[in-house]
Every structure is written in structure tokens, then in C-alpha cells.
N, C-alpha and C positions, 0 to 999 in steps of 0.2 A: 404309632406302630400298627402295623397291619395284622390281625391272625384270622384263620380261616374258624368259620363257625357252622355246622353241621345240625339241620333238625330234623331228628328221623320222624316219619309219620308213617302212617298203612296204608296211604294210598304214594304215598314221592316221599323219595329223601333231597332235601335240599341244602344246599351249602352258599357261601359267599364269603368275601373278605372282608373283613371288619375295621375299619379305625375307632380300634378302642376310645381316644380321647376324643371322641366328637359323638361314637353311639352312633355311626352312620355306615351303609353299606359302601365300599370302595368300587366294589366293582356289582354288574347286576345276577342276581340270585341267578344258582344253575340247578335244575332238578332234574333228576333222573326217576323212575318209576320205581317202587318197590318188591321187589324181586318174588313171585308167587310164592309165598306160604312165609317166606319172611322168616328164612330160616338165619341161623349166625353167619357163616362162612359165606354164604351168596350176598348179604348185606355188608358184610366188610369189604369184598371187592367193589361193590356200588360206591360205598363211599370212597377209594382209592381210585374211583373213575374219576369221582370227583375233586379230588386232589390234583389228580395228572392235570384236569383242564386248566384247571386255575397255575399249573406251574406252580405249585407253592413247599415249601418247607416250612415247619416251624410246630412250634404248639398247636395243637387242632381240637377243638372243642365240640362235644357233642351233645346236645338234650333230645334224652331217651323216653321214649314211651312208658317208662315204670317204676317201681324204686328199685334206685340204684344205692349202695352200699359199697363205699369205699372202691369204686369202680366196675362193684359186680352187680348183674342186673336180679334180684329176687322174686320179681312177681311178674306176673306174664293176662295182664286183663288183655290186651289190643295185640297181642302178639303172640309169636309160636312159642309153644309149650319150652321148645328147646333153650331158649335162652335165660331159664332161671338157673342161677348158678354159673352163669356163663362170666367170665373176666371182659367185659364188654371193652374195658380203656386198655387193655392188653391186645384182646382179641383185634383191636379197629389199628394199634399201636404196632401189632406186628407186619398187618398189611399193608399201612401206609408208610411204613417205616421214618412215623413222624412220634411223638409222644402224646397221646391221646388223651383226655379229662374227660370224662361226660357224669353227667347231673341230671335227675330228673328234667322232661323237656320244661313242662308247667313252670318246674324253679329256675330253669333257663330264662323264659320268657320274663318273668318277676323280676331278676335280678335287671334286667335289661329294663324296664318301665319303674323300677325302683330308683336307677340311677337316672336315665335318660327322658322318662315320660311320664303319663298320667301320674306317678306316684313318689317324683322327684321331692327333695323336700318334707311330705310328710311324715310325722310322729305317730305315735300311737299304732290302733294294728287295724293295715292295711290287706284284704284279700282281694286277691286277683284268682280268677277265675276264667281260664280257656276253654272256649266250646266250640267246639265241630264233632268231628266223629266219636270223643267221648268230653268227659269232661275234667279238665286238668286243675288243678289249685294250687297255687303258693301263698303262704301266709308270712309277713311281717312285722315283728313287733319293733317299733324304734329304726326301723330300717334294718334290722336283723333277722336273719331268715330261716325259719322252721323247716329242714328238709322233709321232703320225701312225705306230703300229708294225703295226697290221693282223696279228698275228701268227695269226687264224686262218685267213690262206692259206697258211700255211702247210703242206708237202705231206706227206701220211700216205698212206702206202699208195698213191702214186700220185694222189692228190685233195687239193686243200683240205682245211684239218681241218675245216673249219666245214659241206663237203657228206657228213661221213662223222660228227661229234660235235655239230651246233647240234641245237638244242629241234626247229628243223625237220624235221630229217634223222628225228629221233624219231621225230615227227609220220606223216614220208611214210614210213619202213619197218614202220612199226609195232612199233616196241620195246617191249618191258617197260622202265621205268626201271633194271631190271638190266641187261638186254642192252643198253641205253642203254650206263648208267654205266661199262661195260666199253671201250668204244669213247670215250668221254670221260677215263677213267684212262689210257687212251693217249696223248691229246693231254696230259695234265696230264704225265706222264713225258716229254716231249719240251720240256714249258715249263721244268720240272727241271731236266731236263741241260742245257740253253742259259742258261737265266739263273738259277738257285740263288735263288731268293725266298726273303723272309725271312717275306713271309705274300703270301696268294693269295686274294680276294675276288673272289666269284662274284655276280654280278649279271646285269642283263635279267632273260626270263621267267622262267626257272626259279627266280629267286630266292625266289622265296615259295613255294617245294613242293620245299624243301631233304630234309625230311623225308623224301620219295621216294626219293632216291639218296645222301647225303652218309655212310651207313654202309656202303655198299659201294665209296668215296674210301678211297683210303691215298696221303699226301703226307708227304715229309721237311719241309716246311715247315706253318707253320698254316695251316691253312684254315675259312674263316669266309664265312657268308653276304654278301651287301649288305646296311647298313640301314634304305639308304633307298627300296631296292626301286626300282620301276620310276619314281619321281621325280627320279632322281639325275639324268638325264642334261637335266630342265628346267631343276634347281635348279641346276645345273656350269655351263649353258649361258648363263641369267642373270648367274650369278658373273665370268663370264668376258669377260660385254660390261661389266660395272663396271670392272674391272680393264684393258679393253682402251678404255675412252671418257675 
């Protein structure tokens, strides 16, 4: 079965068609830009752009930039004010005139590398961790999934980890991936001592430029790339509206 899987970001919304039972994209990723200020009603049309291209009907899956609640979005770090309180699986549901699901993006991507990749098979609790412009978490115990954990606002130094350790933050201070990784093994020792993982999957941008910094990581537990890279969080998000329709 095919279903269409949708990952909103602040910089592109992108989408694709999913064969759930393989974890594999059908057709290739289509991204549109995100609509300035990234308000509700301009992003539900983006994404019903993205529907039309693909031709598709059906279940449509989305992972959202925040905690989501039962289909409503609550908290607004990377996005407009406007959309806390908003009916997002209604909201995206009336415009595509398809039945929408969306889930935190983070726990999109998880679901997808829990089934499919880096974290297929394993026991015990697994966090996965997306970085780019901020910083996403999913956690698993036993392959069972803790929603909505947001673990990179958590406070370091007085900030968010995610405005002192995302790909972003990199970006804007201009770090060496050294100077980087130094400030990112800080937030990795705080996910440590809080929750004792049995393995740690790194995902979003950085995943494909592991090579850059994963020799200057020292973790008690394993740590391993994503391997589904920046797909994961369409392919989770499809899986999710099957499982959820």
C-alpha cells in the first residue's frame, strides 16, 4: 500500500508516497517552500499543493514541528504563535479533502528507523535524536513510543540545548564541527544521565556528514547514525496515518 507522508520544516514542506511494507519512498520527494511567517491556513494550502502533484487520495500523514495532542498542535518553539491550539489533522484534513494524522515530526522520524532502520530489532530504550534547525527527540522503550518528549528545550547553560547544540546554532556561530561537537557532547551527557539509553540515533541534517564530528562523540551507550537520513520523518509519517486510519 501506498500513502502519502508529509514533513513540515521552517524552511520546505515536503511530502512523498510511501510503500509502507518495504519503508521505501515510491516515488521521489516533492518540496515546496514554506510559506513566510508560516502561518496555519497559507501551510494547509502548501500542503494540498502537494497532494494535487502527486495525484493522490487517501490517508495522509504528517510530522509537525511541536507537540501535537490528539491532532492539535500546543506549543509553537520553530513556528508561528498562531498555531497553538490549532486543529492541525482537521485543519490540513479540510484542505486536502483527504483524512489527515499528524504526530510530532521527531516521533515521525523514530517510528520510521524503529521499524525500518538504525533501530530496527532493538530492546531496551532507544533515543533518536534530529538535528538541524533545532533539535527533535523520540524515545523508545521496547519499541514503544514516549510521545511528544521535545527534549531539546531542554535548558543547558541557561538556553535550550537546541539554541546552543542544533546544526543551526552551528550555522549561526560559526563553529568548526569541533567546536561544534563539543557543545553537542554536552547535551549528549545530560540525555545520559536522565535517561541511560541503550543506543542513541542521530538523525535530521547532520545525519549524512556523521563523518564530520562522530569521532570527537564519546557515549556510554551506542551511538549510530540514522539510516534513513532525512526520509525518515515522511516515511514515519505515512506509517502512522496507516496505523492511525
Amino acid at each position: 500500500m501506498v500513502v502519502l507522508g508529509i514533513d513540515f520544516g521552517g524552511s520546505g514542506i515536503k511530502g512523498g508516497l510511501v510503500d509502507i511494507q518495504t519503508g521505501t519512498l515510491a516515488t521521489s520527494r516533492y518540496r515546496l517552500p514554506t510559506p513566510e511567517e508560516a502561518k496555519p491556513e497559507d501551510c494547509a494550502l502548501v500542503i494540498e499543493e502537494i497532494r494535487k502533484y502527486f495525484n493522490y487520495s487517501g490517508p495522509i500523514g504528517m510530522g509537525f514541528p511541536a507537540v501535537v495532542l490528539h491532532g492539535v498542535c500546543q506549543s509553537a518553539a520553530n513556528i508561528h504563535e498562531t498555531w497553538v491550539g490549532t486543529d492541525v489533522a482537521k485543519l490540513v484534513s479540510d484542505a486536502t479533502r483527504n483524512p489527515t494524522f499528524v504526530l510530532n515530526d521527531a516521533d515521525a522520524a523514530g517510528i520510521a528507523e524503529m521499524t525500518f532502520g538504525a533501530g530496527q530489532g532493538r530492546k531496551g530504550v532507544v533515543l533518536i535524536l534530529t538535528v538541524g534547525t533545532g533539535i527533535g527527540s523520540a524515545i523508545f522503550t521496547d519499541g514503544h513510543l514516549v510521545p511528544n518528549t521535545e527534549f531539546g528545550h531542554l535548558m543547558i547553560r541557561g538556553k535550550d540545548a537546541e539554541r546552543r547544540a542544533s546544526d543551526a546554532a552551528r550555522k549561526r556561530k560559526g563553529l568548526s564541527w569541533e567546536e561544534w561537537a563539543g557543545r553537542f557532547q554536552e547535551y549528549l551527557d545530560v540525555m545520559e544521565y536522565l535517561f541511560w539509553p541503550d543506543l542513541i540515533i542521530i538523525g535530521g541534517g547532520v545525519s549524512s556528514k556523521t563523518e564530520n564530528f562522530f569521532s570527537y562523540l564519546n557515549t556510554r551507550a551506542d551511538m549510530v547514525p540514522a539510516q534513513l537520513l532525512n526520509e525518515a520523518g515522511i516515511i514515519g509519517a505515512a506509517m502512522y496515518a496507516k496505523q492511525s486510519s
